[in-house]
LUMDO-547393 format. One record per residue (C-alpha): x, y, z; residue number from 1; residue in one letter. Coordinates in pm, whole numbers. Layout:
% residues N
MIPA      x      y      z resi resn
MIPA      X      Y      Z  NUM    A
...
% end
This chain:
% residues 397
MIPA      x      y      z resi resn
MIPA  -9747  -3956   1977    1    X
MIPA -10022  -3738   1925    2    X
MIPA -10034  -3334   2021    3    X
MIPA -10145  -3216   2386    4    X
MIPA -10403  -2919   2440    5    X
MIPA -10667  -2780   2655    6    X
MIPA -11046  -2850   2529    7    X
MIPA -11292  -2589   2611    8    X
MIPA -11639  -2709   2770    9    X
MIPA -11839  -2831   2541   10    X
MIPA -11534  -3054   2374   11    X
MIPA -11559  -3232   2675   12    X
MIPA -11882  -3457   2562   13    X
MIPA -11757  -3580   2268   14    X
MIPA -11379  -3626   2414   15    X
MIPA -11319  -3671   2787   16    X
MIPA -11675  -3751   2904   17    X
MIPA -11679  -4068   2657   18    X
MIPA -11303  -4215   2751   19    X
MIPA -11378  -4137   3117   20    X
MIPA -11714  -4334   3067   21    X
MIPA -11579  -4618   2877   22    X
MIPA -11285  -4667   3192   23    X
MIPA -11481  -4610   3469   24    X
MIPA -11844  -4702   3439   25    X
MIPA -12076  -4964   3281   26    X
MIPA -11987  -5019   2901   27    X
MIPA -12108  -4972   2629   28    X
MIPA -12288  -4643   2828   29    X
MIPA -12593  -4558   2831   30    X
MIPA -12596  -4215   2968   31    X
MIPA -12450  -4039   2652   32    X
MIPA -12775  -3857   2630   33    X
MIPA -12706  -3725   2962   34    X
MIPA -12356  -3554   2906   35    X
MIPA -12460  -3225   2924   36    X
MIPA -12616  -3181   3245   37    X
MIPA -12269  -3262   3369   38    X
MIPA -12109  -2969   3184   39    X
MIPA -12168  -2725   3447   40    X
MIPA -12025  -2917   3746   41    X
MIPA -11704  -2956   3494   42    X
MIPA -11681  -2530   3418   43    X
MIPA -11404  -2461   3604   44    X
MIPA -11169  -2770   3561   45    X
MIPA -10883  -2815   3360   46    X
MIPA -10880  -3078   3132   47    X
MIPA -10598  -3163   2861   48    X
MIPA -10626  -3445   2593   49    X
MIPA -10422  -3622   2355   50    X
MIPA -10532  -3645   2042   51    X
MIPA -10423  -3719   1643   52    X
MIPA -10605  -3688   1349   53    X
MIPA -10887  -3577   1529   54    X
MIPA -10909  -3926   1726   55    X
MIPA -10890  -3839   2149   56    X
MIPA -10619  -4081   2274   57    X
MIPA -10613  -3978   2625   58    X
MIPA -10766  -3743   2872   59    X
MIPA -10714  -3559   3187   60    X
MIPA -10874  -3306   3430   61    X
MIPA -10732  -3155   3773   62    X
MIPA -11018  -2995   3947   63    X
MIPA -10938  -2665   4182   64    X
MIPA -10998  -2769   4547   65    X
MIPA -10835  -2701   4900   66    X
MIPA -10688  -2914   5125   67    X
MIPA -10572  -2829   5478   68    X
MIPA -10225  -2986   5558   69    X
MIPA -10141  -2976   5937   70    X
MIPA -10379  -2651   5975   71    X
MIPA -10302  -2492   5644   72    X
MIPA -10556  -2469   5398   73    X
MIPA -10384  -2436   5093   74    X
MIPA -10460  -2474   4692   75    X
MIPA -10501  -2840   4554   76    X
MIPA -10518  -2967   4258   77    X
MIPA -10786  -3310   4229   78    X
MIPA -10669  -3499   3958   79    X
MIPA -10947  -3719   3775   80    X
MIPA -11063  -3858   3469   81    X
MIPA -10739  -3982   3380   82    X
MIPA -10832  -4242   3081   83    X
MIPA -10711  -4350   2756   84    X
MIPA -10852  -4490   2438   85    X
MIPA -10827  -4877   2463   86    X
MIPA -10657  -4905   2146   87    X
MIPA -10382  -4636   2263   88    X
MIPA -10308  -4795   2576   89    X
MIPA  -9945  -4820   2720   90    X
MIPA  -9787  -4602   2488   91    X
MIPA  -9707  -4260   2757   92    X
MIPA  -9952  -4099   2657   93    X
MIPA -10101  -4086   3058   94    X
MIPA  -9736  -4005   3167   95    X
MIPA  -9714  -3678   2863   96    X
MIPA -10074  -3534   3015   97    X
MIPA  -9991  -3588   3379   98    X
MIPA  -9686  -3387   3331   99    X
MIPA  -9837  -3133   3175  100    X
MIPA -10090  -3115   3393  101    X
MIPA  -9923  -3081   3711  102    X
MIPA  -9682  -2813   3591  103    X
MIPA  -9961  -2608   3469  104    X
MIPA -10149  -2639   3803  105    X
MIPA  -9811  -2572   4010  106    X
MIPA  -9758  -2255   3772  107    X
MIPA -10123  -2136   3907  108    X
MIPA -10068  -2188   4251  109    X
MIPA -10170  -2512   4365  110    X
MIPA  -9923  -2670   4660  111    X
MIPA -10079  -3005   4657  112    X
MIPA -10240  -3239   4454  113    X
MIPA -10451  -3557   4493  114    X
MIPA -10610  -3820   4359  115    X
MIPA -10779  -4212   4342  116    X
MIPA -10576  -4383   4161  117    X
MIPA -10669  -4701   3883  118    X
MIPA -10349  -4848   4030  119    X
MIPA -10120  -4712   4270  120    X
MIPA  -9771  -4774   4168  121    X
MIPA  -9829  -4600   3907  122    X
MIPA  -9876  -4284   4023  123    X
MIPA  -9589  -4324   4284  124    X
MIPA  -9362  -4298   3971  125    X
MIPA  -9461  -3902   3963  126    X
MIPA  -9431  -3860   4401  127    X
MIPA  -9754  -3951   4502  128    X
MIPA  -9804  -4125   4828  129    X
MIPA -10104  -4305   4997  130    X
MIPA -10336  -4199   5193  131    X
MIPA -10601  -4386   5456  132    X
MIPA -10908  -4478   5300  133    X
MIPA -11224  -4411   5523  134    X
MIPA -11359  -4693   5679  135    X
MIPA -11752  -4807   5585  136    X
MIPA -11929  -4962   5948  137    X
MIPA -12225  -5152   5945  138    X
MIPA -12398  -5195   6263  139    X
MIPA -12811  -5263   6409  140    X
MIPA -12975  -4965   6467  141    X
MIPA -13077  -5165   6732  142    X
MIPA -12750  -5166   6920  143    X
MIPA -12802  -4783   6969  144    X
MIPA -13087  -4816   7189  145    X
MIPA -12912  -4718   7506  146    X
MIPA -12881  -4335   7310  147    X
MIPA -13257  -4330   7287  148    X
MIPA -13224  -4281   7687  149    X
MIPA -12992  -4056   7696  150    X
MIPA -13051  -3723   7742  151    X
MIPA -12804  -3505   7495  152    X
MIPA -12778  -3125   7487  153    X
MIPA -12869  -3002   7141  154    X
MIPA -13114  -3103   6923  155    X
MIPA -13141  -3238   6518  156    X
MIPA -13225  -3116   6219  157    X
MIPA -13373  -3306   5931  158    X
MIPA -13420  -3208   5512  159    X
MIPA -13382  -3303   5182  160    X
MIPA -13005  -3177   5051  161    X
MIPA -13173  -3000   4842  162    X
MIPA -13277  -2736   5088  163    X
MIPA -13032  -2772   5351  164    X
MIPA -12717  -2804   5088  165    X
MIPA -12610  -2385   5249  166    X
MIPA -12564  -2579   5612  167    X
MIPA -12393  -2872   5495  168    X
MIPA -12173  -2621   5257  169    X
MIPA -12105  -2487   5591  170    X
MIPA -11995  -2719   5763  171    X
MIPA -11774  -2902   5555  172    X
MIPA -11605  -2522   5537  173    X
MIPA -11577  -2585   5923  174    X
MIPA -11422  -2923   5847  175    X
MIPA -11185  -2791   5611  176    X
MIPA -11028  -2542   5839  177    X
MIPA -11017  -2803   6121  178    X
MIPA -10916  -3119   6007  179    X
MIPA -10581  -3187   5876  180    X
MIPA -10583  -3346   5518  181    X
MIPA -10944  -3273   5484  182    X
MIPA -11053  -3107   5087  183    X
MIPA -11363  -2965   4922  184    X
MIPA -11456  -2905   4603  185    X
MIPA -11513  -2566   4467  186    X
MIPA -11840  -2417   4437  187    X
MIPA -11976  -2510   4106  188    X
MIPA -11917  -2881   4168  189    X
MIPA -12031  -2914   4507  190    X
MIPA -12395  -2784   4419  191    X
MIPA -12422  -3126   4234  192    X
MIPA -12518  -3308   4572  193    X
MIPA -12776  -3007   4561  194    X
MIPA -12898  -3037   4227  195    X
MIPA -12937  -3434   4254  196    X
MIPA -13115  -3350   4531  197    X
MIPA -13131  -3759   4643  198    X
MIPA -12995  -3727   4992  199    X
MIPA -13159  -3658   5342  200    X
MIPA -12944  -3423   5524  201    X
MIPA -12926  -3465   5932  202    X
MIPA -12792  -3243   6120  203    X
MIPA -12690  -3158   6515  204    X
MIPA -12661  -2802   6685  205    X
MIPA -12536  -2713   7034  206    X
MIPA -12642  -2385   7138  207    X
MIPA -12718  -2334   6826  208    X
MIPA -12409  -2407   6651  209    X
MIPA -12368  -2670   6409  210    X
MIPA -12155  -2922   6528  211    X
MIPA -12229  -3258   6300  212    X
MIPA -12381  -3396   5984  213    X
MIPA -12451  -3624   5736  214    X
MIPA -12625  -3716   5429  215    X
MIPA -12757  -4107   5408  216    X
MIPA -13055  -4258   5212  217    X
MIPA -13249  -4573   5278  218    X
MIPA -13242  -4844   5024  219    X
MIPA -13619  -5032   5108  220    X
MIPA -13779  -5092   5404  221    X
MIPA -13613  -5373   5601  222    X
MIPA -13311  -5282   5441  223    X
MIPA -12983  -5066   5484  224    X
MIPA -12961  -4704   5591  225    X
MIPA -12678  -4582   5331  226    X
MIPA -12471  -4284   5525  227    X
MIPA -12213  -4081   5369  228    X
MIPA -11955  -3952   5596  229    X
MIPA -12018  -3906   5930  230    X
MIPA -11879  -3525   6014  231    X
MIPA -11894  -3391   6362  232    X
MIPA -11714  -3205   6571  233    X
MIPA -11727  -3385   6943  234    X
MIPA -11858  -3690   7070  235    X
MIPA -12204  -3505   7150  236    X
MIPA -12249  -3442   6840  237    X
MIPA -12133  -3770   6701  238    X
MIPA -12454  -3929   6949  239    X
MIPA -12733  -3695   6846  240    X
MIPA -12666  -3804   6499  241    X
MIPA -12659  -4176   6566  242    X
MIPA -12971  -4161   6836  243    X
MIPA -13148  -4026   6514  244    X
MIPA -13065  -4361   6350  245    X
MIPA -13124  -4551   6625  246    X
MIPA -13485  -4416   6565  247    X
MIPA -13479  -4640   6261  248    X
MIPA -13471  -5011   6441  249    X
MIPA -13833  -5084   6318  250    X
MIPA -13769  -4953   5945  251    X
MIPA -13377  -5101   5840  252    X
MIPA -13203  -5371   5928  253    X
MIPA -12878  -5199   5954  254    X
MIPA -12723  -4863   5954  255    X
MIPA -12364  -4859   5728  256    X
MIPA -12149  -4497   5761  257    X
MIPA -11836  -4382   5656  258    X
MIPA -11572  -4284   5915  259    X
MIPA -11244  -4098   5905  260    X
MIPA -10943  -4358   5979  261    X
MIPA -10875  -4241   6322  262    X
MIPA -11226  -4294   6428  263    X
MIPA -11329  -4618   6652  264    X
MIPA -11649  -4727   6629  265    X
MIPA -11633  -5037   6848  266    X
MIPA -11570  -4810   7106  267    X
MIPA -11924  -4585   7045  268    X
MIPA -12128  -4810   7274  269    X
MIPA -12102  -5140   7554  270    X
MIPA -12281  -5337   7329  271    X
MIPA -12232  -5252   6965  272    X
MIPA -12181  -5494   6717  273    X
MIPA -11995  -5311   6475  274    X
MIPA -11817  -5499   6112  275    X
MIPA -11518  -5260   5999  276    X
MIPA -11428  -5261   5625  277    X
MIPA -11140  -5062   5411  278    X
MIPA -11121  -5255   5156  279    X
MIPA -10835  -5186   4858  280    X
MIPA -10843  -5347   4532  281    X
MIPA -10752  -5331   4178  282    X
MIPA -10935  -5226   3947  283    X
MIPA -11145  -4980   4148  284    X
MIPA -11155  -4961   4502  285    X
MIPA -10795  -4814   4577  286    X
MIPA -10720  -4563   4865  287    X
MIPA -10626  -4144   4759  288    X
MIPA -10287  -4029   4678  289    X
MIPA -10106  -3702   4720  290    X
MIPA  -9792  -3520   4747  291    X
MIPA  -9688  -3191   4785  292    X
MIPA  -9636  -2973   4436  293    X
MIPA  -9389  -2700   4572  294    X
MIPA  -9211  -2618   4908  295    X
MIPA  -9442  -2324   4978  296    X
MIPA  -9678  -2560   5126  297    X
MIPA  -9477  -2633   5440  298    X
MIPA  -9320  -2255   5509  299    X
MIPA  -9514  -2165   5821  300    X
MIPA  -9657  -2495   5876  301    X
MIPA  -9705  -2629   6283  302    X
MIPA  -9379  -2827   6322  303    X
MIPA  -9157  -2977   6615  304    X
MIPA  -8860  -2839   6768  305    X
MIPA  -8668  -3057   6512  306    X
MIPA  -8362  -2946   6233  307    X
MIPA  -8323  -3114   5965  308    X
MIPA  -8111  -3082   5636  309    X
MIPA  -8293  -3265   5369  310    X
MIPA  -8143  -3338   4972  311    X
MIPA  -8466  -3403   4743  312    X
MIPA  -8418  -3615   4431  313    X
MIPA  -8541  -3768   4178  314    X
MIPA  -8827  -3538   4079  315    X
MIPA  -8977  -3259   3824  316    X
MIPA  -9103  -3034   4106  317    X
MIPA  -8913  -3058   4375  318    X
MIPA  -8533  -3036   4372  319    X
MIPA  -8216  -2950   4591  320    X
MIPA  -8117  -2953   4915  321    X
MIPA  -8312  -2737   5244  322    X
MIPA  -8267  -2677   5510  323    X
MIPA  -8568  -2790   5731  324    X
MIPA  -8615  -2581   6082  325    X
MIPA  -8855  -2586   6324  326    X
MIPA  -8706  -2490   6649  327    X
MIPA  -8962  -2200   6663  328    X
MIPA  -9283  -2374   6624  329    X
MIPA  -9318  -2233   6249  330    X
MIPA  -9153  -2436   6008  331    X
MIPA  -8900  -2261   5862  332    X
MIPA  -8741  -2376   5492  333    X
MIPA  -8361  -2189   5361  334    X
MIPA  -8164  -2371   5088  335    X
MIPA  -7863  -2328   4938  336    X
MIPA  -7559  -2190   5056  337    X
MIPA  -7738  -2150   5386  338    X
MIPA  -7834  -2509   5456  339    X
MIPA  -7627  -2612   5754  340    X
MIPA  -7372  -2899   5745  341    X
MIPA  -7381  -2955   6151  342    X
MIPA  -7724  -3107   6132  343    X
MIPA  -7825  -3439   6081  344    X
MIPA  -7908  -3517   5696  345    X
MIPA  -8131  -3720   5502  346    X
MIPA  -8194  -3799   5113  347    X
MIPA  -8570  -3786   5029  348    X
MIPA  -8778  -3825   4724  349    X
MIPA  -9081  -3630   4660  350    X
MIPA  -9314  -3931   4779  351    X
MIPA  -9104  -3976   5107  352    X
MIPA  -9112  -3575   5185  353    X
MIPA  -9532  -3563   5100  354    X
MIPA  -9567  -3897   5327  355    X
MIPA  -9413  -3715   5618  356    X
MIPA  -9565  -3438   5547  357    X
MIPA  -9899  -3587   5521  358    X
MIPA  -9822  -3775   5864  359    X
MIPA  -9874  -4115   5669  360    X
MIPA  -9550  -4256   5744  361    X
MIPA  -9260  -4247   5964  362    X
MIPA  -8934  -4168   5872  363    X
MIPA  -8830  -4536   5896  364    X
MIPA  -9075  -4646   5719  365    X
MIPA  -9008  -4378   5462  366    X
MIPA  -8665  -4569   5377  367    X
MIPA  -8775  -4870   5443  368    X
MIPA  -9007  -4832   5161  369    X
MIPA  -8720  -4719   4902  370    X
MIPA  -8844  -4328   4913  371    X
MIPA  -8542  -4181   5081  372    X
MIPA  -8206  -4250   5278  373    X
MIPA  -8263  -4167   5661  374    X
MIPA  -8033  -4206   5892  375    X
MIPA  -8153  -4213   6278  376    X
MIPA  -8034  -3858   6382  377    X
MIPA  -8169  -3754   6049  378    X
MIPA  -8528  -3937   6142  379    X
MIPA  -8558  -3839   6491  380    X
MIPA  -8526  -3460   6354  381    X
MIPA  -8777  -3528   6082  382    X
MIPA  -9030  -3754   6384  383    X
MIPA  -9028  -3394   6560  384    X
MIPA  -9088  -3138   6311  385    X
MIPA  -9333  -3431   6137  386    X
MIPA  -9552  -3562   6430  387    X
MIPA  -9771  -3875   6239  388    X
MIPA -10104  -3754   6228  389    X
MIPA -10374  -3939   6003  390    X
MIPA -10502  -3716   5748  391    X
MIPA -10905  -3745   5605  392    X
MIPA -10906  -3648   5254  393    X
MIPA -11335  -3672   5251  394    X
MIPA -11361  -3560   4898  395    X
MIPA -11435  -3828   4646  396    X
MIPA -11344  -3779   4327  397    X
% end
């Protein structure tokens, strides 16, 4: 089966950087030579491989991140570069590292975990759940003609990443704190969109304060203006960024952004003209996953005047039966011999507890989808204390 460890940096270019590049990216590659500018974005991951008799069979990395769940902004582990040699394929060796993995991360702290997954049933065999995928709109600049007459408080800013990387830094730390499911990467891969240095950055202040932005590019003239995500924190805001590409109707053909799930574009404007996409698909275009790694991460949490006495199965990391209590606004958690019997009861796996913790599903839908047993006292207990809320995971890794 091969024996598990932890390479150090440099291991990584002849081990995990080549498996990850033959699975994920144009084949035979090309960028080989390239490897170790990479190394530095990659110092402060954790990546475990298979290997015997010196051959790597599989690979592995979480990378240390934080996510806030419902206003928390706790430890996460992003799990990525899971790949295996094609020749050792389907033999557990993915299944060996992610456990691994994952308990070593949970042992340093981490409450959650993510990731994008190559297929995701998968990794709902070890709890994961979905979450949305942002949604790409394309639209005419010139449909945003009636913001070139309006007259907005604030004003723009405009620079290459590379110089304006602090504000943006900033203001995804903003983000972070204010926007449930939303993660960031640490420091030392982060500075990458800094380094590459092959975005403009745009930017909108009210009274000073920064209250939007987003990085884009333009492909040619007559062409697309490519936007990342679209980050801002109110709807004046949201215009002075798009009046800047409205700016753009004699240069592109049409603007394409990403949004947040919750957001509705066809609602910006009278007259926009807006196409929609999420698109899902295997190989390589799937939505994130995540779950919860320990109970710690909802003690405290926002909750619902809801009570709730909740068995978890079925999983390494999270086990027995809680008692879940929100009647004072904090979520509360006590297990054991002081878990109530007078209170409605459900069965949950690990998947089923992460997706209403998440706010991804409701607790129907929950059993309905063969992650837990709810019964309808039991789910109107877990609809208060879990209000749905649509998390925006950003991050792309």
């Amino acid at each position: 089966m091969g024996t598990v460890r932890r390479i150090s940096s440099e291991e990584r270019l002849t081990t995990s950087f080549v498996l990850s590049a033959y699975a994920f990216e144009p084949s035979p590659s090309r960028r080989v030579d390239e490897f170790p500018r990479y190394l530095p974005y990659h110092e402060g991951n954790r990546t475990l491989i298979v290997e015997a008799e010196g051959e790597t069979l599989a690979a592995a990395t979480s990378i240390p991140m934080r996510q806030n769940l419902r206003g928390a902004v706790l430890p996460m582990a992003g799990v990525a570069g899971v790949a295996t040699h094609p020749l050792a394929r389907r033999q557990g060796h993915v299944r060996t590292l992610l456990h691994q993995l994952l308990d070593e991360v949970r042992e340093e702290g981490h409450a959650l975990t993510a990731l994008y997954p190559f297929r995701p049933s998968f990794y709902a065999r070890f709890g994961y759940v979905g979450l949305p995928k942002p949604r790409t709109v394309t639209f005419s600049p010139a449909d945003l003609a009636p913001l070139l007459r309006a007259d907005l408080p604030g004003e723009v800013g405009w620079e290459r990443i590379g110089t304006g990387y602090p504000a943006r830094r900033e203001f995804t730390e903003r983000c972070l704190r204010e926007r449930h499911g939303f993660a960031v990467f640490p420091d030392y891969r982060d500075v990458r969109l800094r380094d590459d240095d092959d975005r403009w950055l745009l930017t909108a202040r009210v009274d000073g304060a920064l209250t939007g932005a987003v990085t884009y590019r333009i492909d040619d003239h007559g062409g697309e203006l490519v936007a990342d995500d679209l980050l801002f924190t109110d709807p004046y805001a949201r215009s002075l960024l798009l009046q800047f590409f409205a700016r753009h109707v004699d240069q592109v053909e049409r603007v394409s952004v990403r949004l947040a799930a919750d957001e509705l574009p066809e609602l910006w404007l009278t007259d926009l003209a807006v196409h929609v996409q999420a698109m899902t698909a295997r190989p390589g275009s799937s939505a994130p996953m995540g779950r919860l790694l320990t109970l710690d991460a909802l003690a405290g949490l926002p909750a619902g005047p809801g009570r709730v006495r909740v068995e978890l199965t079925d999983d390494r990391w999270l086990a027995g039966t809680h008692l879940l209590d929100g009647t004072t606004g904090s979520l509360e958690l006590r297990g054991g011999t002081a878990t109530a019997t007078s209170v409605p009861a459900a069965t949950l796996t690990a998947a089923g507890l992460s997706a209403l913790a998440y706010g991804v599903l409701d607790p129907i839908e929950v059993q309905l989808r063969g992650l837990g047993q709810v019964p309808a006292d039991a789910a109107a207990e877990l609809r208060r204390i879990f209000p749905r809320q649509v998390p925006y995971l950003f991050a792309d890794f």
